[in-house]
C-alpha positions in Angstrom: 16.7 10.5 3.1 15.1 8.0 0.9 13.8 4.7 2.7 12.7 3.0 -1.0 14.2 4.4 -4.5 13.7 2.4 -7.7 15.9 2.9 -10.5 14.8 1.6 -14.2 12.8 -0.9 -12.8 11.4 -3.3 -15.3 8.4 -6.1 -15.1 6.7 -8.3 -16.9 4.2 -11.1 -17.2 5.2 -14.1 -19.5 6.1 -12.1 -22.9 4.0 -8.7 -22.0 6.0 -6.1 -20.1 4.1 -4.0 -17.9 7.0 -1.3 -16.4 9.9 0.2 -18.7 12.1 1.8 -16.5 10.2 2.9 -14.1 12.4 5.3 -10.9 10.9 6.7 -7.8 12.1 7.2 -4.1 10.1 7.4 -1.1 11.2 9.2 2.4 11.2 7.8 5.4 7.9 9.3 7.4 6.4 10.3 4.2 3.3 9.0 2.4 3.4 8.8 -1.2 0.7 8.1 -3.7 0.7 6.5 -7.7 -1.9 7.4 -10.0 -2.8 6.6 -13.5 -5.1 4.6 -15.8 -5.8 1.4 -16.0 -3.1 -0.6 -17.4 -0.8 2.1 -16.8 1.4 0.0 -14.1 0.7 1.1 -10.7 0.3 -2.3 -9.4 3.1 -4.1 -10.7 5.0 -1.6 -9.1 4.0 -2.4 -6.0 3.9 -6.5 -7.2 7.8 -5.3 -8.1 8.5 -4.0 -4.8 7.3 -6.9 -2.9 8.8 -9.4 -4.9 5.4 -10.9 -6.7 6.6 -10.4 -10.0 9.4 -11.0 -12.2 11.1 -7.3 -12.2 14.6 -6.4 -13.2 16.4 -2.9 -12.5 17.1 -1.6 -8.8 14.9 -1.5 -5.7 16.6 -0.4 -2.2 14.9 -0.3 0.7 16.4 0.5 4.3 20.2 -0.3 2.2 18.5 -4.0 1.1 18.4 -5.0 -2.7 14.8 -5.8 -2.8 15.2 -6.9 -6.8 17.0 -10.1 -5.9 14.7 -11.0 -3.1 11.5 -13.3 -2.5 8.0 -12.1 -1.3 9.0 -13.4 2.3 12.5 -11.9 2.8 10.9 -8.9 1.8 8.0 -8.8 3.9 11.0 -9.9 7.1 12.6 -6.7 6.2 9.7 -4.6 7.2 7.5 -4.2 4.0 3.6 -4.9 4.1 2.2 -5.5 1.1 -2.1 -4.9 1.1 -3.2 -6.3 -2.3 -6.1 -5.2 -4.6 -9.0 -7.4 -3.2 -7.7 -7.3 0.3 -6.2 -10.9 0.0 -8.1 -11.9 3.2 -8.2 -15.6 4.0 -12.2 -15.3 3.9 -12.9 -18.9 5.6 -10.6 -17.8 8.7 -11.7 -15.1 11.9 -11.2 -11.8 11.7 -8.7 -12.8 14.9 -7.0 -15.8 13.2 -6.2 -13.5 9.8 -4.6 -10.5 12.4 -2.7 -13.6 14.0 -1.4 -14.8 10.4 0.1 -11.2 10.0 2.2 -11.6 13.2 3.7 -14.8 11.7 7.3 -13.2 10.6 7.9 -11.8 13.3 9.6 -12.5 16.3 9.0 -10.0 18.8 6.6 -8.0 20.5 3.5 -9.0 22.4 0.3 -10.3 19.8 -2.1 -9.4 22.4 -1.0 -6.0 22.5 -0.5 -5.5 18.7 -4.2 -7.3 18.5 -5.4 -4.8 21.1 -4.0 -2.1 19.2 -5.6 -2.7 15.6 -9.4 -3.4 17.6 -8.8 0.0 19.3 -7.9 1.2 15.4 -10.7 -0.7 14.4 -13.4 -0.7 16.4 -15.7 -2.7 13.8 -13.4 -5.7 14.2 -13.3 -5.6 17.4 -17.2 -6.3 17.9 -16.6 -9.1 15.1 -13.4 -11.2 16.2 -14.9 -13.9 15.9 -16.6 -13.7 12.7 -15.3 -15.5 9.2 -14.0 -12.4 7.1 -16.0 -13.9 4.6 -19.1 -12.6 6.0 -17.9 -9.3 6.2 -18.8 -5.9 4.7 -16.2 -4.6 2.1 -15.3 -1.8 4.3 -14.8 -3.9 7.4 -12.7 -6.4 4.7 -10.3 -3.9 3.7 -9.9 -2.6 7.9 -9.2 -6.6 8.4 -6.4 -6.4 5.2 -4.9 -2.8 7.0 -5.2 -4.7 10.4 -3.0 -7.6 9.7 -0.5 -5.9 7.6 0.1 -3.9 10.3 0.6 -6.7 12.4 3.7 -7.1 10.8 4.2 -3.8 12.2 6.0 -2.7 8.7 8.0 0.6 8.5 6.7 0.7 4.6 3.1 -0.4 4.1 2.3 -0.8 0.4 -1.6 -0.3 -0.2 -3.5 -0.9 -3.5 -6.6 0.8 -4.5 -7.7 0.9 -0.9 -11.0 2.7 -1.9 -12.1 -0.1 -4.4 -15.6 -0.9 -4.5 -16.4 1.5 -0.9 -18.5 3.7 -0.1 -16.8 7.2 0.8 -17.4 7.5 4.1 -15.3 4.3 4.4 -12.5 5.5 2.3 -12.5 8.3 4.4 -12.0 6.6 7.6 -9.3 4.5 6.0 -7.5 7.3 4.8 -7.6 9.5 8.2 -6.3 6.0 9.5 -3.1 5.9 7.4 -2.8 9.7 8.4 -2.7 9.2 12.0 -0.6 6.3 11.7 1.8 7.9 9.8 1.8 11.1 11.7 1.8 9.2 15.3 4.0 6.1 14.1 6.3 7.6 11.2 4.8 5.0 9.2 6.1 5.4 5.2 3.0 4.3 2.9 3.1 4.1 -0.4 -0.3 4.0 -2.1 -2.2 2.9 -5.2 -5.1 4.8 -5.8 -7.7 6.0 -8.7 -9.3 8.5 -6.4 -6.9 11.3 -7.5 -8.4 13.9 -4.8 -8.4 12.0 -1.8 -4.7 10.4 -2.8 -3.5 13.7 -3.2 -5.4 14.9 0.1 -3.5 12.4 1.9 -0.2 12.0 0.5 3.2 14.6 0.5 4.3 13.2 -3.0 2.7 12.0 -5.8 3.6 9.8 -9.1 2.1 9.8 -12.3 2.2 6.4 -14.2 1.6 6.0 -18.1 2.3 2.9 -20.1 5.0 1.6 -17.1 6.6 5.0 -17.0 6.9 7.6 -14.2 5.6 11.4 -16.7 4.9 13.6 -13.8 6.0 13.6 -9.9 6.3 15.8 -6.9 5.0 17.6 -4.2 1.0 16.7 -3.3 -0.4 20.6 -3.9 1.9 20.7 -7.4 -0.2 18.2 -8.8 -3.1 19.3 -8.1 -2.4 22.4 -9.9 -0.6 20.3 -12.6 -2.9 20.8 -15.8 -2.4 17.1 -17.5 -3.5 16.2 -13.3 -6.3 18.2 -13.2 -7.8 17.3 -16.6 -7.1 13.2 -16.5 -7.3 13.0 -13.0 -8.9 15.5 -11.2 -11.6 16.5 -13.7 -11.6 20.5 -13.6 
C-alpha cells in the first residue's frame, strides 16, 4: 500500500516551471531513491512534498492532501523534510538544534528520543555542547538526520545526503537509514547523485528529466537499465 503517491504534480518558481506532471508512490516501509541531473527536478519534488514551493496536482500521504497544505501541517502529519545544506541553525548546540526538532510534537519523552539519536550518533554525543557551526560536514549532516528524526517522522525526505562528504561518511549515513528503516519501518525517500550507493540502499528508484518521471522501478532493474548505467552509473 502506498503511504505517498503524486499524481501530475506541477511546480514552479515565479514564471519558470521546474516539474510537469510529475507521478510517483512510495510504500510504507520502503526506501525509495530519485536520480537525475542537475536541473532535472529532484528537489522540488521533495520542496513539493513538503509544502516549500508553489506545486499544483495531487500529493497524498497517510489519506492527507499534502498539495493544499503548509510546510508545518505537513511536517505535524509525520513528514521530515532534511534539506540540501543540512539547514542546521549553525549558531545553536548540537543539543538545542535536536530539541528544535521535537518542537511539533506533543508526545514522547525528549530525553529518550535525545538518548536515542547520541547512541545513533555517537559523534554528537561527544559534541552536545558544541555550536553546529563548528562542526565537520559529516557530523553536520548526522546533526540534520538527528533532528529530523526527532520529529520521529514515518516519511523522512533526504536531499543529496552525500554532498560535499567523504565516503566513508556517506557510508555510515546510508547504513543508518538502513537500520532505521529495517528496525523502525521508517519510509525514506531520497535525493541523491551517487547512483550506486542510492540504488544500493533503496527498493525503488526514479529517474527525473526536465521535471518528468522517464524510468522507475525496482532497485536491481535499474542498475541493469542501459540509459541507468550509461548516465548514471558509468559502465
Amino acid at each position: 500500500m502506498s503511504l505517498l503517491e503524486l499524481q501530475g504534480v506541477e511546480a514552479r518558481y515565479g514564471q519558470v516551471k521546474a516539474l510537469h506532471g510529475v507521478s510517483l508512490a512510495v510504500s510504507e516501509g520502503e526506501i525509495a531513491a530519485v536520480l537525475g541531473a542537475n536541473g532535472a527536478g529532484k528537489t522540488t519534488t521533495l520542496r513539493a512534498i513538503s509544502g516549500t514551493v508553489r506545486r499544483a496536482g495531487e500529493i497524498v500521504f497517510s489519506g492527507h492532501r499534502l498539495d493544499r497544505l503548509g510546510p508545518e501541517a505537513v511536517a505535524r502529519l509525520g513528514v521530515a523534510h532534511v534539506p540540501e545544506g543540512r539547514g542546521t541553525f549553525m549558531e545553536l548546540t548540537v543539543w538545542e538544534n535536536l530539541r528544535l526538532g521535537a518542537y511539533i510534537r506533543r508526545n514522547g519523552s525528549f530525553k529518550a528520543d535525545t538518548e536515542r539519536i547520541f547512541k545513533l550518533f555517537p559523534r554528537l554525543a561527544e559534541r552536545r555542547e558544541q555550536q553546529a557551526g563548528t562542526l565537520s560536514g559529516g557530523e553536520q549532516q548526522m546533526l540534520a538526520l538527528g533532528r529530523a528524526l526527532m520529529m520521529r517522522p514515518r516519511l523522512l525526505l533526504l536531499d543529496e545526503p552525500s554532498l560535499g562528504l567523504a565516503p566513508l561518511v556517506v557510508r555510515e549515513i546510508f547504513r543508518i537509514l538502513g537500520e532505521l528503516n529495517e528496525q523502525d519501518g521508517l519510509t525514506v525517500l531520497v535525493v541523491e547523485q551517487n547512483a550506486s550507493i542510492a540504488l544500493a540502499a533503496a527498493h525503488r528508484a526514479f529517474v527525473l528529466e526536465t521535471g518528468r518521471v522517464v524510468v522507475e522501478g525496482e532497485s536491481a532493474e535499474l542498475r541493469e537499465h542501459p540509459t541507468v548505467r550509461k548516465s548514471y552509473l558509468g559502465y
